[in-house]
VOSEBA-866862 format. One line per 8 residues: number of its first residue (from 1); their letters; for each residue x, y, z of N, C-alpha, C, CB. Coordinates in steps of 0.05 Angstrom, whole numbers, plus 5000, padded with zeros to 4 digits. Glycine has a CB too. Layout:
NUM> A> X/Y/Z/X/Y/Z/X/Y/Z/X/Y/Z ~ ...
***
This chain:
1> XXXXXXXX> 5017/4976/5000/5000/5000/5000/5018/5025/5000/4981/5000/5025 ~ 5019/5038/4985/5033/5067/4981/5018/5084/5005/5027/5083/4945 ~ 5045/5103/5010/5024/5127/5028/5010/5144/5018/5036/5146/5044 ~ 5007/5149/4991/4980/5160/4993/4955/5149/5000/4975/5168/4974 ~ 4958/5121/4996/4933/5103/4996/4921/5105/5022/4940/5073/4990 ~ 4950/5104/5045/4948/5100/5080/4933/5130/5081/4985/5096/5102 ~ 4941/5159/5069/4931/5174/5077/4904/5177/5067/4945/5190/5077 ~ 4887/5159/5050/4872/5160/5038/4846/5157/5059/4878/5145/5018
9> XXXXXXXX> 4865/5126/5068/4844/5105/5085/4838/5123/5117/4864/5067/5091 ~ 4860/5138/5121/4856/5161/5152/4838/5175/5138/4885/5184/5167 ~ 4829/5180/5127/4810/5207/5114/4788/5209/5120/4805/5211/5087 ~ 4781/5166/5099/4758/5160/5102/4745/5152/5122/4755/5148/5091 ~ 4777/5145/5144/4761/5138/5170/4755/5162/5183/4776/5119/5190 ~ 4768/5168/5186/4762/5200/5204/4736/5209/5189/4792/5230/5200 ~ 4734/5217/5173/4704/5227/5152/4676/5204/5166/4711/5217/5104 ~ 4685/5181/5161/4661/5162/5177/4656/5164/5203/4665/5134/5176
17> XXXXXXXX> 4688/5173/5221/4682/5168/5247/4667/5205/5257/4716/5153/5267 ~ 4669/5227/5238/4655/5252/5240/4619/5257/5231/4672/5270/5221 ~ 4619/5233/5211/4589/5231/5204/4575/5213/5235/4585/5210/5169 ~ 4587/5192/5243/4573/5180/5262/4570/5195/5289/4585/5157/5265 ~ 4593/5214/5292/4586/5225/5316/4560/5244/5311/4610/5241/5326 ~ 4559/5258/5286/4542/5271/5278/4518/5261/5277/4548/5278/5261 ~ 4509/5238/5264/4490/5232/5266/4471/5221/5297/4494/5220/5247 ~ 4492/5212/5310/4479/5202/5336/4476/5232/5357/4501/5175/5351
25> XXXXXXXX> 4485/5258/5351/4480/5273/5366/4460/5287/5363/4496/5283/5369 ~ 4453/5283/5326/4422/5295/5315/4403/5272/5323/4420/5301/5278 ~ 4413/5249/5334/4389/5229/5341/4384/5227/5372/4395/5198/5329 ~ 4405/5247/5388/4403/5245/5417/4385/5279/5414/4440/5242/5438 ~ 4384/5292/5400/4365/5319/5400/4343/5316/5409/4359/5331/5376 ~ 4328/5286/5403/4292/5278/5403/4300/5274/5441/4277/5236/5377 ~ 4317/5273/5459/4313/5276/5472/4322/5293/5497/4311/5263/5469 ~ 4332/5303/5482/4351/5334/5500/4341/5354/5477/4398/5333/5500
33> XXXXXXXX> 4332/5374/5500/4326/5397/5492/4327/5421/5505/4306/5396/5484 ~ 4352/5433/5519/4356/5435/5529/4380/5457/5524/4352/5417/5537 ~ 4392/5468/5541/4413/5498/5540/4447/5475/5539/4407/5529/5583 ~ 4446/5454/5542/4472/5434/5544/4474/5432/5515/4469/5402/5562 ~ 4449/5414/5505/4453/5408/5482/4454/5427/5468/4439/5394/5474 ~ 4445/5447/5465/4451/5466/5448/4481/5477/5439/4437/5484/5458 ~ 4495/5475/5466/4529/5475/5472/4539/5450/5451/4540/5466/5511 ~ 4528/5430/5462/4541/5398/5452/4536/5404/5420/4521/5363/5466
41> XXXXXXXX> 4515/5417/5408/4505/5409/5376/4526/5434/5365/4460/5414/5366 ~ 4529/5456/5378/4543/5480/5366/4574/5460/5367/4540/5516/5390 ~ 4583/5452/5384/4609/5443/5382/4620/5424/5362/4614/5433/5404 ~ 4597/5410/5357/4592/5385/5345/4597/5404/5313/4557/5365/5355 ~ 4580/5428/5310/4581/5434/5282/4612/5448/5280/4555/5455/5272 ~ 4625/5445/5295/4649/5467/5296/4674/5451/5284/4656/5479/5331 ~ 4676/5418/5297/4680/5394/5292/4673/5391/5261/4665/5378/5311 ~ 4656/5387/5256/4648/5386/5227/4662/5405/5207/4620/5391/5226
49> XXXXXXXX> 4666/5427/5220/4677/5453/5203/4710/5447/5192/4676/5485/5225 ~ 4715/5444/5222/4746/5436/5222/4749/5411/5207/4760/5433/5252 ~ 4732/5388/5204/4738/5369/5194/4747/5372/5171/4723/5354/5195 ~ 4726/5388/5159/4721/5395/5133/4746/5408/5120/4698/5414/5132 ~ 4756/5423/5134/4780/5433/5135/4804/5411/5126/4784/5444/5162 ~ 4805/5403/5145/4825/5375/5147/4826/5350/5132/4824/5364/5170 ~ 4794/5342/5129/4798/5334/5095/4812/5337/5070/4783/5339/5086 ~ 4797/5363/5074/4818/5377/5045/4847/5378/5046/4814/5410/5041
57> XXXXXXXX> 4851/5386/5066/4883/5383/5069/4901/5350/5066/4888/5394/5100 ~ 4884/5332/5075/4889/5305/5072/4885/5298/5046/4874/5289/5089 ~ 4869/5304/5025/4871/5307/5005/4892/5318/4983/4857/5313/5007 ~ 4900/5349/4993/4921/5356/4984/4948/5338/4992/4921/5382/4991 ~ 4955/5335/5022/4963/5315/5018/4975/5293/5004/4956/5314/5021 ~ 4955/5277/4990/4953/5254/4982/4960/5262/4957/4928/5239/4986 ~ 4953/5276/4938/4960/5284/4912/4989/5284/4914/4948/5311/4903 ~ 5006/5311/4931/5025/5308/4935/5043/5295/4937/5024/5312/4942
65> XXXXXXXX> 5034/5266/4964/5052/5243/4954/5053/5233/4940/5055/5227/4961 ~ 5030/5227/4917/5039/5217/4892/5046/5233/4871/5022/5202/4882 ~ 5049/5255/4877/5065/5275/4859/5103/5263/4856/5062/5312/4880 ~ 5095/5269/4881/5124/5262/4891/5139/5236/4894/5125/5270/4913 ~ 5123/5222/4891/5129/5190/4878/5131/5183/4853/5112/5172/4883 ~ 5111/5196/4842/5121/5192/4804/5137/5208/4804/5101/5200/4777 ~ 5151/5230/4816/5178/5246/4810/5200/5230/4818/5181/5274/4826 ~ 5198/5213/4842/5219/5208/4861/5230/5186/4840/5210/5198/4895
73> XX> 5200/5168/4828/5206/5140/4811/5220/5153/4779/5169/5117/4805 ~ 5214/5172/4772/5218/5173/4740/5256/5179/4740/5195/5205/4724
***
């Protein structure tokens, strides 16, 4: 497995393990309603923001190393 591939597979996990937190905190809403959760869901979207962020960058990333592997190989 090349490292781009490894940085590929952190991406997707991290991206899965940001949707699940996400989704179980929009499925704990039906029963908190309340001035906490409101804290917990704002943080939660803040998380998301930054992810989003860091994606991309893991992405750039990944191009990179194989930039730099078809350079390193030719």
């Amino acid at each position: 497995m090349e490292n781009s591939d490894l940085v590929l597979q952190d991406i997707e996990d991290f991206r899965s393990y940001v949707k699940n937190l996400s989704e179980k905190i929009n499925k704990a809403n039906v029963e908190w309603k309340d001035e906490k959760f409101k804290q917990l869901y704002k943080s939660i979207q803040e998380i998301a923001n930054d992810s989003k962020e860091l994606i991309n960058a893991g992405e750039k990333c990944k191009k990179a190393i194989k930039n730099f592997s078809s350079y390193n190989n030719s």
